[in-house]
CHARMM internal coordinates of N, CA and C (Angstrom, degrees):
IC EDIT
DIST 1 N 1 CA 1.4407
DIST 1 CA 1 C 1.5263
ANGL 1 N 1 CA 1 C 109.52
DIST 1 C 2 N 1.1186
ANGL 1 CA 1 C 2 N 114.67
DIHE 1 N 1 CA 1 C 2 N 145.53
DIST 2 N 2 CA 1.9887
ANGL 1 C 2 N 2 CA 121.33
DIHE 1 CA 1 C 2 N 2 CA -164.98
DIST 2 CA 2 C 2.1772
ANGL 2 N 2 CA 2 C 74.68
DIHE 1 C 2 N 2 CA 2 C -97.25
DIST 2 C 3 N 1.4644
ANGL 2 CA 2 C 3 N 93.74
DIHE 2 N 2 CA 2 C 3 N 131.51
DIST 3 N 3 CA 1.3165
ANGL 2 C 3 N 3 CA 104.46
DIHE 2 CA 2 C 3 N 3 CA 133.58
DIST 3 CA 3 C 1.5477
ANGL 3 N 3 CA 3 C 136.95
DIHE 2 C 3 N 3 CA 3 C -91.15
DIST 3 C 4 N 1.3329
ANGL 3 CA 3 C 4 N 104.30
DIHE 3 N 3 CA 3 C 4 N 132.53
DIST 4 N 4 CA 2.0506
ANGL 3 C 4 N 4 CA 113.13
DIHE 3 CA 3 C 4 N 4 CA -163.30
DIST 4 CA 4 C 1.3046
ANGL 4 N 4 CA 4 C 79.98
DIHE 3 C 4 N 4 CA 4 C -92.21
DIST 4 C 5 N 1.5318
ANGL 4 CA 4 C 5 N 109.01
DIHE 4 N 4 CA 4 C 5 N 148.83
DIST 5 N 5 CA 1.6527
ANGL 4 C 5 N 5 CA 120.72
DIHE 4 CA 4 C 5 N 5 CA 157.52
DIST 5 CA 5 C 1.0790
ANGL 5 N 5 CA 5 C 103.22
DIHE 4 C 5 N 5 CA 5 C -119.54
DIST 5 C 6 N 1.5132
ANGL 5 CA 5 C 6 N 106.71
DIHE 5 N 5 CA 5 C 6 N 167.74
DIST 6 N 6 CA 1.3121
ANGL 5 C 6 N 6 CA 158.19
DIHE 5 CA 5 C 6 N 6 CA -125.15
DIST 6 CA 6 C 1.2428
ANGL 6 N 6 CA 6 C 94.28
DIHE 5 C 6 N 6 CA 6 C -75.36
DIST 6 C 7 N 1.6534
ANGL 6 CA 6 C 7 N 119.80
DIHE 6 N 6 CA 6 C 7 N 113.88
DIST 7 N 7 CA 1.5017
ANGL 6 C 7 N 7 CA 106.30
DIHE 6 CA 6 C 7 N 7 CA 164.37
DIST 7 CA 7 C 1.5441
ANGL 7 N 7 CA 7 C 130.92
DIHE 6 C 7 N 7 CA 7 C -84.94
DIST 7 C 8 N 1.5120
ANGL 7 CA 7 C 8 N 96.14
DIHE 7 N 7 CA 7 C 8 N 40.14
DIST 8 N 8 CA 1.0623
ANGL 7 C 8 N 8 CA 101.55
DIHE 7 CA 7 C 8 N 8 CA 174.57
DIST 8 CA 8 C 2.3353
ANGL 8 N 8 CA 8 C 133.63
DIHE 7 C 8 N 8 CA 8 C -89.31
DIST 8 C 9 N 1.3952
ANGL 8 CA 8 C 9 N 67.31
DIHE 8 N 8 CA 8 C 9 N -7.96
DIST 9 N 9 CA 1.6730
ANGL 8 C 9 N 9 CA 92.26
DIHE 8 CA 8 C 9 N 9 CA 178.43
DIST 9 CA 9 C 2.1737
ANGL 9 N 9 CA 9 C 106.17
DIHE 8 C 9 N 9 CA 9 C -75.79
DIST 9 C 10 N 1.5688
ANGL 9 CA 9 C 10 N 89.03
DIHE 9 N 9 CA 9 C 10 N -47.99
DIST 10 N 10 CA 1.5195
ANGL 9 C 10 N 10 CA 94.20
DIHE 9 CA 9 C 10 N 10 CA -178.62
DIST 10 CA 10 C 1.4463
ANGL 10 N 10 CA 10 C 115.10
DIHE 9 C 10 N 10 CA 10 C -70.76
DIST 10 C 11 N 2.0447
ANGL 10 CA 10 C 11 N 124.51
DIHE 10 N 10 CA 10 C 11 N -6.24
DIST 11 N 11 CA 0.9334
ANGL 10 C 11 N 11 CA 108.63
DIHE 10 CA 10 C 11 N 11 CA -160.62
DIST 11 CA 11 C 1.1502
ANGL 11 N 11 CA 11 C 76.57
DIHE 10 C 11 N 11 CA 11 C -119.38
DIST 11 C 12 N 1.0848
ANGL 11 CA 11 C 12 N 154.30
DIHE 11 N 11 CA 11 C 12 N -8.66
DIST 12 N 12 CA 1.5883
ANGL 11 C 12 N 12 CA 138.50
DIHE 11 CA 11 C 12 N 12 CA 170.11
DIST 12 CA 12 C 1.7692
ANGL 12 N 12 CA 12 C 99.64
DIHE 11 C 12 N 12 CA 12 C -75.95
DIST 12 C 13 N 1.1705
ANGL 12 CA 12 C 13 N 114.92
DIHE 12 N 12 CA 12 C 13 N -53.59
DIST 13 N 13 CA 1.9376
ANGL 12 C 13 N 13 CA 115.21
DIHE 12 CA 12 C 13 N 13 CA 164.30
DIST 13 CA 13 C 1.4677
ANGL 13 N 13 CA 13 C 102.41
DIHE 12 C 13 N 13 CA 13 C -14.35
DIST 13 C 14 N 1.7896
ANGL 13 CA 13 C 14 N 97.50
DIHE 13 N 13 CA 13 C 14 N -69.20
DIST 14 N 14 CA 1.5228
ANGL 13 C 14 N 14 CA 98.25
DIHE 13 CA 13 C 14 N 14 CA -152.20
DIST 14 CA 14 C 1.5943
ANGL 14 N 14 CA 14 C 118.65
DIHE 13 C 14 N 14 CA 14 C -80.98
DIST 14 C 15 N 1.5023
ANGL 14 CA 14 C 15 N 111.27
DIHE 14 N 14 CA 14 C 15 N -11.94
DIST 15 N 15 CA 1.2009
ANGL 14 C 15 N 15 CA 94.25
DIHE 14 CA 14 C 15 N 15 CA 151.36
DIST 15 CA 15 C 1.0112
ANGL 15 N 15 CA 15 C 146.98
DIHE 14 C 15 N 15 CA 15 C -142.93
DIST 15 C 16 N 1.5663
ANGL 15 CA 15 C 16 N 100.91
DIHE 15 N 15 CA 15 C 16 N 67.08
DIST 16 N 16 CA 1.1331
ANGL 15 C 16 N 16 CA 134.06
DIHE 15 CA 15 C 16 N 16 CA 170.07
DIST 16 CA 16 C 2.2199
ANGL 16 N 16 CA 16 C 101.42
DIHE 15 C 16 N 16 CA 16 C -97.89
DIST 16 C 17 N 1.2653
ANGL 16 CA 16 C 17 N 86.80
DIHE 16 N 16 CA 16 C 17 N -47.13
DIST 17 N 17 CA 1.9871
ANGL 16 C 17 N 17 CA 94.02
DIHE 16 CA 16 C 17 N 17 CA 157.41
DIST 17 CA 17 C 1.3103
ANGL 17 N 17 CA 17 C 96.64
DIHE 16 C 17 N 17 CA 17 C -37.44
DIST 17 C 18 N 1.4181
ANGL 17 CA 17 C 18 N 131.13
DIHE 17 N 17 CA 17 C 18 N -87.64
DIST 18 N 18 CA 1.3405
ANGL 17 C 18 N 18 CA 126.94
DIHE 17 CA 17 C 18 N 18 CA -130.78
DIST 18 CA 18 C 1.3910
ANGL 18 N 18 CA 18 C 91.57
DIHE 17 C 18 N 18 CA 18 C -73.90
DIST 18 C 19 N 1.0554
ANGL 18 CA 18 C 19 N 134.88
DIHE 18 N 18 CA 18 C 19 N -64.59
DIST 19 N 19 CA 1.3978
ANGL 18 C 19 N 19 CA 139.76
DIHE 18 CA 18 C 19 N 19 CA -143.19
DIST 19 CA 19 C 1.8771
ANGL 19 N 19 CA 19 C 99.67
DIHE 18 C 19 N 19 CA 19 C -63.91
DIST 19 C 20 N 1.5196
ANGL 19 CA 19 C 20 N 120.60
DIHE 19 N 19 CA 19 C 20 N -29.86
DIST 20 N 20 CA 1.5576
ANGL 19 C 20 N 20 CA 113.66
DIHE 19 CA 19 C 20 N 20 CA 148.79
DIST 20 CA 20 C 1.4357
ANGL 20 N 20 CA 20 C 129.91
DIHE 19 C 20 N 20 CA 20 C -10.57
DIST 20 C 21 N 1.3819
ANGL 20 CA 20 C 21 N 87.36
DIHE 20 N 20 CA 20 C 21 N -95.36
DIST 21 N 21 CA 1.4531
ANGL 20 C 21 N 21 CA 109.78
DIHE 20 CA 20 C 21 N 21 CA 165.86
DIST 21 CA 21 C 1.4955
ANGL 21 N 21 CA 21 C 131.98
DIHE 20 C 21 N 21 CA 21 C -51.74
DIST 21 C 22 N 1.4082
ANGL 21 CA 21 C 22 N 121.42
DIHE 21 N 21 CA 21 C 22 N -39.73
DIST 22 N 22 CA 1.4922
ANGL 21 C 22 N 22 CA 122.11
DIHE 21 CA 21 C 22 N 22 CA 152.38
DIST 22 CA 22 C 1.4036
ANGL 22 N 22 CA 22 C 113.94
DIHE 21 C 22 N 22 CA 22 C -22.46
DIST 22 C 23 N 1.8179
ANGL 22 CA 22 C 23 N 96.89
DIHE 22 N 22 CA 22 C 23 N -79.99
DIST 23 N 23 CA 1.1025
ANGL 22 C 23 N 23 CA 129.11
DIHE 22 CA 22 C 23 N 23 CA -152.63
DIST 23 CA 23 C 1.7289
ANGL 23 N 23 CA 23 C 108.01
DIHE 22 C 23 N 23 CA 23 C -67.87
DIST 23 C 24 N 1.4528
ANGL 23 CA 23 C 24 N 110.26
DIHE 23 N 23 CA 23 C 24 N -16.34
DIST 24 N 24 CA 1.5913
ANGL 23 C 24 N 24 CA 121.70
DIHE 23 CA 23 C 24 N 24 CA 163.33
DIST 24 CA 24 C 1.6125
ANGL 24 N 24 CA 24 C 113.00
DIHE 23 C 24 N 24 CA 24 C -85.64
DIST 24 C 25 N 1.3198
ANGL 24 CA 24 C 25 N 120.36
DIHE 24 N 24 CA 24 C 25 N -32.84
DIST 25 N 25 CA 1.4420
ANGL 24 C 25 N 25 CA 130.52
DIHE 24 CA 24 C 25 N 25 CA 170.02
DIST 25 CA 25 C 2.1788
ANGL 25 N 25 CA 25 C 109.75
DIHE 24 C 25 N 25 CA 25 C -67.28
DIST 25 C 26 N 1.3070
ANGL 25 CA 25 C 26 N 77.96
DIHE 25 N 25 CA 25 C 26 N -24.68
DIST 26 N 26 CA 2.0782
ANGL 25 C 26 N 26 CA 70.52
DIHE 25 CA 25 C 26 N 26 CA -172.47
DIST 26 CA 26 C 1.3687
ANGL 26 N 26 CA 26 C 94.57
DIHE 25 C 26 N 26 CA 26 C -73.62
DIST 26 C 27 N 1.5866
ANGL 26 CA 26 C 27 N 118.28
DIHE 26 N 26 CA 26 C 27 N -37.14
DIST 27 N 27 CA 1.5606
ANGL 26 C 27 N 27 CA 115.29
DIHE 26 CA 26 C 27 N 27 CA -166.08
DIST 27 CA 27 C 1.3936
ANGL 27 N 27 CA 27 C 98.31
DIHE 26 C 27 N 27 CA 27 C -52.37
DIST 27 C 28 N 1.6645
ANGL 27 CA 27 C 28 N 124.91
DIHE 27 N 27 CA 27 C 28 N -61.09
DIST 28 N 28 CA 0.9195
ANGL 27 C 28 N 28 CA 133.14
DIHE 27 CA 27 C 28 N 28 CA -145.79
DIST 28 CA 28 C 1.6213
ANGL 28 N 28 CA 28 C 119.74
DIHE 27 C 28 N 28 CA 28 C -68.95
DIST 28 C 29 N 1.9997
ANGL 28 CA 28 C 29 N 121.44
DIHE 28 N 28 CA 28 C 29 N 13.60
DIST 29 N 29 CA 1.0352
ANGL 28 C 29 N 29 CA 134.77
DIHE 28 CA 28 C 29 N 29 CA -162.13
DIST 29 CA 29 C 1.9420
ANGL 29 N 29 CA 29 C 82.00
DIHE 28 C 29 N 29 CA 29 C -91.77
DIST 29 C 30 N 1.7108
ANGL 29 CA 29 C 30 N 94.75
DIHE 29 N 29 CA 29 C 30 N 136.05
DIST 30 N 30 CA 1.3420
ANGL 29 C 30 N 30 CA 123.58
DIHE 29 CA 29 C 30 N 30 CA 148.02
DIST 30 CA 30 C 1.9311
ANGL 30 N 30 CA 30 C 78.31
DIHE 29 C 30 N 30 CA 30 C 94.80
DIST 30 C 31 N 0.8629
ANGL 30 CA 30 C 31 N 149.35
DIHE 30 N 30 CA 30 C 31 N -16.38
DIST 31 N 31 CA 1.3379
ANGL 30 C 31 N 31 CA 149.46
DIHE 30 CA 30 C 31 N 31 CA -178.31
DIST 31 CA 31 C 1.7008
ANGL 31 N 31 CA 31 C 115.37
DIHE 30 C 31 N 31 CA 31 C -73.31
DIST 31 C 32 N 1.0923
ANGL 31 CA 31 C 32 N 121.38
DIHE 31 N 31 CA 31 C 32 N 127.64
DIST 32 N 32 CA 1.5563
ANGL 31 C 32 N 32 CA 102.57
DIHE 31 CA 31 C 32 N 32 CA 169.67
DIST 32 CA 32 C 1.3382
ANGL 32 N 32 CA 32 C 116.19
DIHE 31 C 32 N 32 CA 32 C -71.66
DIST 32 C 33 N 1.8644
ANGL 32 CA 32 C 33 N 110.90
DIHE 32 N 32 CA 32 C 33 N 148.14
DIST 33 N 33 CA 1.6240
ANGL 32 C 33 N 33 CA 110.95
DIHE 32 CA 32 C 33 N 33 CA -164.41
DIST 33 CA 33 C 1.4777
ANGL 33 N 33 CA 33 C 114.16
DIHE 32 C 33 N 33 CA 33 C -104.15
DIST 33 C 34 N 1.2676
ANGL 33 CA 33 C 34 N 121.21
DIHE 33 N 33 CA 33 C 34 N 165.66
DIST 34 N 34 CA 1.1413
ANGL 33 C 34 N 34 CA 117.61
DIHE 33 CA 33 C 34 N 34 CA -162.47
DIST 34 CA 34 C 1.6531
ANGL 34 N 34 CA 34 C 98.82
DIHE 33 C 34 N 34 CA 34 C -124.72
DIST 34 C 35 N 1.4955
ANGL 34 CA 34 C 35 N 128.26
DIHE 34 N 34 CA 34 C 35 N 149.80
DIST 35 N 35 CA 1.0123
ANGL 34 C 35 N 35 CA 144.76
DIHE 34 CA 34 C 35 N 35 CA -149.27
DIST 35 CA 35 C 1.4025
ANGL 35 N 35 CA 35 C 93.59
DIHE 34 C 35 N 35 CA 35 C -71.73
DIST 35 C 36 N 1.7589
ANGL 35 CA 35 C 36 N 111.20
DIHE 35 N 35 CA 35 C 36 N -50.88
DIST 36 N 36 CA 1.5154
ANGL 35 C 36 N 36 CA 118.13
DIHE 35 CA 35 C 36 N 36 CA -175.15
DIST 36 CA 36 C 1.4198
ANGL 36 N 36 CA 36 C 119.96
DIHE 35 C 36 N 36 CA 36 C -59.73
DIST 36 C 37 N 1.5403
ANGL 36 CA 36 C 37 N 109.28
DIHE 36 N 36 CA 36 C 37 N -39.09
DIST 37 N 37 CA 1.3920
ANGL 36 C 37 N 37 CA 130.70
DIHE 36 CA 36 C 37 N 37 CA 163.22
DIST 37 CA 37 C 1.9637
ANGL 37 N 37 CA 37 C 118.46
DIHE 36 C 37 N 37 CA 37 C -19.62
DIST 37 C 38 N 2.1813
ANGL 37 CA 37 C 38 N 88.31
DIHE 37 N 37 CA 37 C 38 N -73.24
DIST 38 N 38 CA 1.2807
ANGL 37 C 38 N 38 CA 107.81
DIHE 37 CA 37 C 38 N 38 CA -164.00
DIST 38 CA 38 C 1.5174
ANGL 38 N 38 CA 38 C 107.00
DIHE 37 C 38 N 38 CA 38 C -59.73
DIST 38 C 39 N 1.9911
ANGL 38 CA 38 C 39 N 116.41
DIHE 38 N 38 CA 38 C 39 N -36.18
DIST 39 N 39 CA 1.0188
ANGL 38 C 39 N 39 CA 122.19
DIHE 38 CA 38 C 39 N 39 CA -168.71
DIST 39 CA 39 C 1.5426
ANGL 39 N 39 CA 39 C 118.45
DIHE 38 C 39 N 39 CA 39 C -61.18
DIST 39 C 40 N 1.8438
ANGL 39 CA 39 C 40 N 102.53
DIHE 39 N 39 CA 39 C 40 N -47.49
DIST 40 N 40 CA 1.4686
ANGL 39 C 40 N 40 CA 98.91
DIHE 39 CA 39 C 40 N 40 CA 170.61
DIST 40 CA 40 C 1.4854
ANGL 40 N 40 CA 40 C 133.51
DIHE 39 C 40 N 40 CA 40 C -61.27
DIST 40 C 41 N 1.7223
ANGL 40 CA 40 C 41 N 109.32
DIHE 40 N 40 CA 40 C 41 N -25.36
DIST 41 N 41 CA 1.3541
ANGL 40 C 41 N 41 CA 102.75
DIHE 40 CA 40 C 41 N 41 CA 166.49
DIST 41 CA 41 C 1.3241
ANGL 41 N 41 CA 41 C 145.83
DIHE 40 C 41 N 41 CA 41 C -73.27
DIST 41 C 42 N 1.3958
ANGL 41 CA 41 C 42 N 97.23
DIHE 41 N 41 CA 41 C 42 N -5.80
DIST 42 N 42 CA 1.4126
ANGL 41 C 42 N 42 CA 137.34
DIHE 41 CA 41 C 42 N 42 CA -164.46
DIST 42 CA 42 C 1.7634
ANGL 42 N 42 CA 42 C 99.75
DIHE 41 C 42 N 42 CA 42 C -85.90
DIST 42 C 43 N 1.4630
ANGL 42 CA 42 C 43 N 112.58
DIHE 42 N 42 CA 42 C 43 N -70.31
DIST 43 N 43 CA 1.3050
ANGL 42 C 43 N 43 CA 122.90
DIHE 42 CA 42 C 43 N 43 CA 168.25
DIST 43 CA 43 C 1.4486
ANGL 43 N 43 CA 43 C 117.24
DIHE 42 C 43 N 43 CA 43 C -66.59
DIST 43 C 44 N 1.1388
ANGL 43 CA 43 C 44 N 131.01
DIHE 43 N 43 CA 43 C 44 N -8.00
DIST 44 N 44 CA 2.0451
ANGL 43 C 44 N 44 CA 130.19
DIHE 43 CA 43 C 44 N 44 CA 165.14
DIST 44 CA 44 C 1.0401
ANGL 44 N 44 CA 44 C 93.30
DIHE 43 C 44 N 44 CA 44 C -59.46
DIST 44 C 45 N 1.6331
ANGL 44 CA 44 C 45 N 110.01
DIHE 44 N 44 CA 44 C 45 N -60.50
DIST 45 N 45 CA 1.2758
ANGL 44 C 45 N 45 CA 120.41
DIHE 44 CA 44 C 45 N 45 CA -168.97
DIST 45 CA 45 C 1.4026
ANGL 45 N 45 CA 45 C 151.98
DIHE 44 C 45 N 45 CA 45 C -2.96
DIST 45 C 46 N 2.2530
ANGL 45 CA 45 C 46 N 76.30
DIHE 45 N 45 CA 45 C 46 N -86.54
DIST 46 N 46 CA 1.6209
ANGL 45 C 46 N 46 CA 104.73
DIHE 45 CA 45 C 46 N 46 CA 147.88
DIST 46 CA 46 C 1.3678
ANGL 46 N 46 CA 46 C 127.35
DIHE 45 C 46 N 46 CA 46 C -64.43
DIST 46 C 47 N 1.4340
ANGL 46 CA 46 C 47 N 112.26
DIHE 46 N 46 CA 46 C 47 N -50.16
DIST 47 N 47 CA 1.0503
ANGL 46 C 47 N 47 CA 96.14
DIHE 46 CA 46 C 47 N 47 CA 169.52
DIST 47 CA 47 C 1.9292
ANGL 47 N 47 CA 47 C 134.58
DIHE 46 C 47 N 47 CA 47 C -58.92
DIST 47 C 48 N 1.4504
ANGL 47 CA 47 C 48 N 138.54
DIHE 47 N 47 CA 47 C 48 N -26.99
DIST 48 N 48 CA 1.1259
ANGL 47 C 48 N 48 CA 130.28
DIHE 47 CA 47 C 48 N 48 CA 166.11
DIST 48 CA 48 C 1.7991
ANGL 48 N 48 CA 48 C 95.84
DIHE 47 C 48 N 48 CA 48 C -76.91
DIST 48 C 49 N 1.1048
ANGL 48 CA 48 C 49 N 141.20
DIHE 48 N 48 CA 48 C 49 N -22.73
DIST 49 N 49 CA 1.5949
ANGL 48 C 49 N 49 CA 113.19
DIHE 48 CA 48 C 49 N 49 CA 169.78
DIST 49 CA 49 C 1.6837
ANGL 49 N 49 CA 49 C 118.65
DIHE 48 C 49 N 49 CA 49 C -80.10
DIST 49 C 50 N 1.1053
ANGL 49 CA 49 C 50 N 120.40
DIHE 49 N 49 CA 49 C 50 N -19.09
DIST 50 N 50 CA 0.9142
ANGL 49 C 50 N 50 CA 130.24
DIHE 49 CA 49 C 50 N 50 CA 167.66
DIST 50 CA 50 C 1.5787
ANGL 50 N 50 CA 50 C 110.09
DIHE 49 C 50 N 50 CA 50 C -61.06
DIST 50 C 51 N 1.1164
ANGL 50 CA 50 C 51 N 117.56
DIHE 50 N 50 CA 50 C 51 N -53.51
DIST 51 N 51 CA 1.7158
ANGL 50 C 51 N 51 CA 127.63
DIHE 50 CA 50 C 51 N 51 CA 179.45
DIST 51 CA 51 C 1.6166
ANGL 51 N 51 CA 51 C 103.79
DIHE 50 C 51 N 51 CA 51 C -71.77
DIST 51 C 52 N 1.2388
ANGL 51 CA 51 C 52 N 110.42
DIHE 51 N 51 CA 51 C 52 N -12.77
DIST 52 N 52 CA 1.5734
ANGL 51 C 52 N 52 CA 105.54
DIHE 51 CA 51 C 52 N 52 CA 178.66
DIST 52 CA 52 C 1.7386
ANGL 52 N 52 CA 52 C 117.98
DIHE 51 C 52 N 52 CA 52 C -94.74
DIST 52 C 53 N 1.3411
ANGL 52 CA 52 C 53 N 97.25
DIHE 52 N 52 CA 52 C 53 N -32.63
DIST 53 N 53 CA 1.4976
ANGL 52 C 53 N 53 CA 112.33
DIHE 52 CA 52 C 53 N 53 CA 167.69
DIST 53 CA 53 C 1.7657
ANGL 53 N 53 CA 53 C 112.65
DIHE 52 C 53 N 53 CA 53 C -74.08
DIST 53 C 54 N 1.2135
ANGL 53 CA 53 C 54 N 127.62
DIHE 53 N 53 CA 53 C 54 N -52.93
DIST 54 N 54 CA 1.0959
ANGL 53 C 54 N 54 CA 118.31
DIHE 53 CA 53 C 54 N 54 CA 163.09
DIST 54 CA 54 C 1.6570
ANGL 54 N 54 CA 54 C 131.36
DIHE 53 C 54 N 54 CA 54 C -47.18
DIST 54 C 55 N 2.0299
ANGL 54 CA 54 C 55 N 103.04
DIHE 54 N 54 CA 54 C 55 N -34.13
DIST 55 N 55 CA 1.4126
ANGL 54 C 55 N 55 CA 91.42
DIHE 54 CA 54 C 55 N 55 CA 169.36
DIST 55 CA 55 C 1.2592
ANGL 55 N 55 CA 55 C 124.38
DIHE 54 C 55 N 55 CA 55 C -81.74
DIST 55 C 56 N 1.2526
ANGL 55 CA 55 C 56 N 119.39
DIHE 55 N 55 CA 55 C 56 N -5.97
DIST 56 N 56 CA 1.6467
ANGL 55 C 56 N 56 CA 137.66
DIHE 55 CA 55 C 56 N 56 CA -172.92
DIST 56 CA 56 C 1.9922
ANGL 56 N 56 CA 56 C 106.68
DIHE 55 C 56 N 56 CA 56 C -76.19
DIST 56 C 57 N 1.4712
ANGL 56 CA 56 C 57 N 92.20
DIHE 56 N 56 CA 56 C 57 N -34.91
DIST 57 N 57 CA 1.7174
ANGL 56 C 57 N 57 CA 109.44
DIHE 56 CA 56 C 57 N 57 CA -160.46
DIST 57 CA 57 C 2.0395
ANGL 57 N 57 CA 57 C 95.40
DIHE 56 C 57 N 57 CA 57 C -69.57
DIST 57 C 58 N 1.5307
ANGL 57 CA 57 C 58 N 82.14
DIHE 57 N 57 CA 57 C 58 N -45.05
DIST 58 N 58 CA 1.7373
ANGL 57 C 58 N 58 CA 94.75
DIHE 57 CA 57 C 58 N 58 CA 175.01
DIST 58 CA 58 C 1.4960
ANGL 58 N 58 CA 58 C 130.39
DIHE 57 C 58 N 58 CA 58 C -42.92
DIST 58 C 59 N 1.8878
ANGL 58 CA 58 C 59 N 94.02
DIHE 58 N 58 CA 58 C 59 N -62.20
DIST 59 N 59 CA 1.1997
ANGL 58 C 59 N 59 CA 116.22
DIHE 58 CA 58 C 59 N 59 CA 165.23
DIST 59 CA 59 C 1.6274
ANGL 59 N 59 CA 59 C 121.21
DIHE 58 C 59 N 59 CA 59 C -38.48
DIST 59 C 60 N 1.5208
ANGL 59 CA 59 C 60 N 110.47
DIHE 59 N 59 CA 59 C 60 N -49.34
DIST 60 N 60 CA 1.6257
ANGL 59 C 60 N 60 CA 126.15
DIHE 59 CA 59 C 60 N 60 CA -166.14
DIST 60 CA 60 C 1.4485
ANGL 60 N 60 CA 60 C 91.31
DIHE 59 C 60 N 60 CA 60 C -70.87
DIST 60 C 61 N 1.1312
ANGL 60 CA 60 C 61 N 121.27
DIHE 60 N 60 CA 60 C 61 N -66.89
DIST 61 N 61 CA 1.8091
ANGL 60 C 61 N 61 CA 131.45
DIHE 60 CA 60 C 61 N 61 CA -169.87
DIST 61 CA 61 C 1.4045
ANGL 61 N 61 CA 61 C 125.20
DIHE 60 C 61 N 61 CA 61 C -45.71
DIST 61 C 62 N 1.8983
ANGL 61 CA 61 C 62 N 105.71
DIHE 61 N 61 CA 61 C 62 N -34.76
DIST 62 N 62 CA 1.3836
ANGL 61 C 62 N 62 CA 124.32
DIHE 61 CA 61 C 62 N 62 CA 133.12
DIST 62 CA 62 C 1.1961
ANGL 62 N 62 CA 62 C 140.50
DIHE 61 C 62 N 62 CA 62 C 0.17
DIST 62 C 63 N 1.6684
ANGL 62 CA 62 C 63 N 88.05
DIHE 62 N 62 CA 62 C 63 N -72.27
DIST 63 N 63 CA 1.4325
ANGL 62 C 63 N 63 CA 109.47
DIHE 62 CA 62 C 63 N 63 CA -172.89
DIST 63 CA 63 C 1.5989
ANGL 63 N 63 CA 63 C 112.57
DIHE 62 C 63 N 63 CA 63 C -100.85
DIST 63 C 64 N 1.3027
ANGL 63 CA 63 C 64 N 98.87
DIHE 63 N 63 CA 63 C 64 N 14.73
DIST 64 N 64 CA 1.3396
ANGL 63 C 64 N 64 CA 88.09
DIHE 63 CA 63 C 64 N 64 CA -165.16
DIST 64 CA 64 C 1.5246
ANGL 64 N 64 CA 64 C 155.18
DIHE 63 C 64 N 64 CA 64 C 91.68
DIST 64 C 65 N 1.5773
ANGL 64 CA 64 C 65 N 79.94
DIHE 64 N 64 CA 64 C 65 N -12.80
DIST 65 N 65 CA 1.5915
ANGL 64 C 65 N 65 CA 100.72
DIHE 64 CA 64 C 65 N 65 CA -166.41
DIST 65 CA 65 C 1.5931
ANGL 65 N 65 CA 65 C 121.62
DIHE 64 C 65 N 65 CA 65 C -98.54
DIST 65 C 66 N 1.1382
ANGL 65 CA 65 C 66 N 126.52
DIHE 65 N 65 CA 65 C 66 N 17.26
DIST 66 N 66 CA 1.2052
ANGL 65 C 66 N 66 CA 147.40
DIHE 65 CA 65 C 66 N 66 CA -176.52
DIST 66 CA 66 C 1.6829
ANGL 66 N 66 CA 66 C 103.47
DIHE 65 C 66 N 66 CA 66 C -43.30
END
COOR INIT
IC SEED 1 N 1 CA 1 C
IC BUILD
């Protein structure tokens, strides 16, 4: 039997992703925004939910619970 590890590595990854971009979006309050700006926060985004759903999908499949 394969032992699965801990999705706990992929969920500290992923949000450590989001909280990036947040934490670059809070600066950006009262500032005018920039097109390039909205786009990158937009795509962190997806990309750390994307990495969060995939580590979650792991976790479930894990267990069996699919």
């Amino acid at each position: 039997m394969i032992k699965r590890k801990s999705p706990s590595l992929a969920i500290f990854a992923t949000v450590i992703t989001l909280a990036v971009p947040l934490y670059a979006g809070l600066n950006l309050v009262g500032s005018p925004i920039r097109l390039v700006e909205v786009l990158t926060l937009f795509f962190s985004g997806v990309a750390g939910g994307a990495g969060l759903m995939q580590a979650i999908a792991r976790w479930r499949a894990g267990r069996g619970q699919n």
